[in-house]
C-alpha positions as CSV (number, residue, x, y, z in Angstrom):
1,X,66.6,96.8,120.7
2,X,70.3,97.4,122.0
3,X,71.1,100.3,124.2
4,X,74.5,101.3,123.8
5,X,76.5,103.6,125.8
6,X,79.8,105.9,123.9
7,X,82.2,107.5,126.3
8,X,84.9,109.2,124.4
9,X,86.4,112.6,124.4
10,X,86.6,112.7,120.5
11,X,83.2,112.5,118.8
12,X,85.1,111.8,115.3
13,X,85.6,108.1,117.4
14,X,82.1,108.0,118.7
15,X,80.6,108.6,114.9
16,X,82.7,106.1,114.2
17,X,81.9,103.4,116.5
18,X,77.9,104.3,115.6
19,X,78.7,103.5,112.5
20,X,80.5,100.3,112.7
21,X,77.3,99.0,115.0
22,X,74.9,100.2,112.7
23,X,76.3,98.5,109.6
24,X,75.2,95.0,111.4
25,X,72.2,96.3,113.4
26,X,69.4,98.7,113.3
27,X,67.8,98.5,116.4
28,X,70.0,100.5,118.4
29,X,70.1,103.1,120.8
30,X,72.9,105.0,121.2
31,X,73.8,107.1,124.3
32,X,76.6,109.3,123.3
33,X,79.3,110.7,126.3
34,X,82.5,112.8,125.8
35,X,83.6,112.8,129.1
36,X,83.5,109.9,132.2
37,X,81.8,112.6,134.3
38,X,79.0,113.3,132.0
39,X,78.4,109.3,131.7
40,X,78.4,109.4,135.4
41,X,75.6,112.2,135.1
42,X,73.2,110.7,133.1
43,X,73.4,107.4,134.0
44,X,71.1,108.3,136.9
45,X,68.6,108.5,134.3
46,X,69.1,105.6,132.3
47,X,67.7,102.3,133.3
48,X,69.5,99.7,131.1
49,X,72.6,99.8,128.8
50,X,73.3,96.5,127.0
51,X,76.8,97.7,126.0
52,X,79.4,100.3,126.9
53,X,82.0,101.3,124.8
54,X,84.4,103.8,127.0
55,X,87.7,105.3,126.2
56,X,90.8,104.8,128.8
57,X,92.2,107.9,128.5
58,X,90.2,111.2,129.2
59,X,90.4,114.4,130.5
60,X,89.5,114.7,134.1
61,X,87.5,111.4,135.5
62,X,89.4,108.7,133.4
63,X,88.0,105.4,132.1
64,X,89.0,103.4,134.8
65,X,87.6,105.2,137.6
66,X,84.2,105.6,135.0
67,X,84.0,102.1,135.0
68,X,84.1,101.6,138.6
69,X,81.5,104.0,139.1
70,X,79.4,102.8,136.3
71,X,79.6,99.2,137.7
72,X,78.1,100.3,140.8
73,X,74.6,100.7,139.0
74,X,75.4,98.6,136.4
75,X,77.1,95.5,137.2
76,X,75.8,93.1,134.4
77,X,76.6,95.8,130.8
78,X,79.0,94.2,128.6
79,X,82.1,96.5,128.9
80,X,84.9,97.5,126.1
81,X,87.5,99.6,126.4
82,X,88.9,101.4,124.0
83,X,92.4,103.7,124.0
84,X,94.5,105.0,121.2
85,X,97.3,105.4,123.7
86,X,96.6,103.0,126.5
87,X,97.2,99.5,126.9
88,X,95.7,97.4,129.4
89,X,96.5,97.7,133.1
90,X,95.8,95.7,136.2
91,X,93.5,98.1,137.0
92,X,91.7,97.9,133.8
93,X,90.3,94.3,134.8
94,X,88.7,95.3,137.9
95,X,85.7,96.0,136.1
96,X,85.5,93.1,134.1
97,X,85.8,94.2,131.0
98,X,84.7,92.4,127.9
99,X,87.1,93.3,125.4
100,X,89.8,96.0,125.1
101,X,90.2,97.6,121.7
102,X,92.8,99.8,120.2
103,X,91.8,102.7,118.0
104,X,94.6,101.7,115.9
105,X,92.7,98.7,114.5
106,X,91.8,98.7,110.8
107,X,88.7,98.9,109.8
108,X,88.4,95.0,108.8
109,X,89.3,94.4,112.6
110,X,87.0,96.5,114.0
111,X,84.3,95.1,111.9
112,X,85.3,91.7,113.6
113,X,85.6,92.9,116.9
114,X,81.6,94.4,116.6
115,X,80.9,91.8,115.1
116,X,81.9,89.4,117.9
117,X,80.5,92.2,120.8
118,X,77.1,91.6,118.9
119,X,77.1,88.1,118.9
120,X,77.5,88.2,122.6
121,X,74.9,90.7,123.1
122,X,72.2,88.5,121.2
123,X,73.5,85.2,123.4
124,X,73.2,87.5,126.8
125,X,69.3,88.8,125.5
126,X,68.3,84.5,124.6
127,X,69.2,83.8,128.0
């Protein structure tokens, strides 16, 4: 079982993403955030995420300072960004991200770059 974390303000994106996981694996459990702030809210609750897939560019408590805060209780997740307007900064590697995906990626890219996030995932659980 994978718990995955979504943090994006467009819920057309987070279907999406849900989508393109579930076409390689079943066993998922999505947690599903439209703003940094509310992430930062339930995370209190949430013991483990495997993954978390969070959008750079959001109203109010961006994806960079998310991260931060996320990395304080969980240092270890796999972390991808994601912006449709964004492109990586110098501050975007201070969390350590994993990968940093555009939302302007086809569909046959994003299957790869799942793909790939998955792969990792398994390796990181066998270890």
């Amino acid at each position: 079982m994978y718990y995955i974390g979504i943090c994006d303000d467009d819920s057309v994106f987070i279907e999406y993403i849900k989508r393109l996981f579930s076409r390689f694996c079943t066993e998922i459990e999505f947690y599903e955030y439209l703003s940094g702030e509310e992430l930062v809210q339930d995370m209190q609750k949430q013991e483990k995420y495997d993954l978390l897939v969070l959008d750079v560019a959001m109203p109010g408590m961006d994806g960079n300072e998310t991260a931060k805060k996320f990395r304080e209780q969980f240092p270890d997740t796999l972390l991808v960004f994601c912006s449709g307007v964004c492109m990586p900064t110098v501050q975007s590697f201070e969390t350590t991200p994993y990968r940093y995906w555009l939302k302007q990626y086809t569909e046959e890219k994003m299957y790869l770059e799942v793909e790939g996030v998955l792969e990792k995932l398994k390796r990181s659980k066998v270890q």
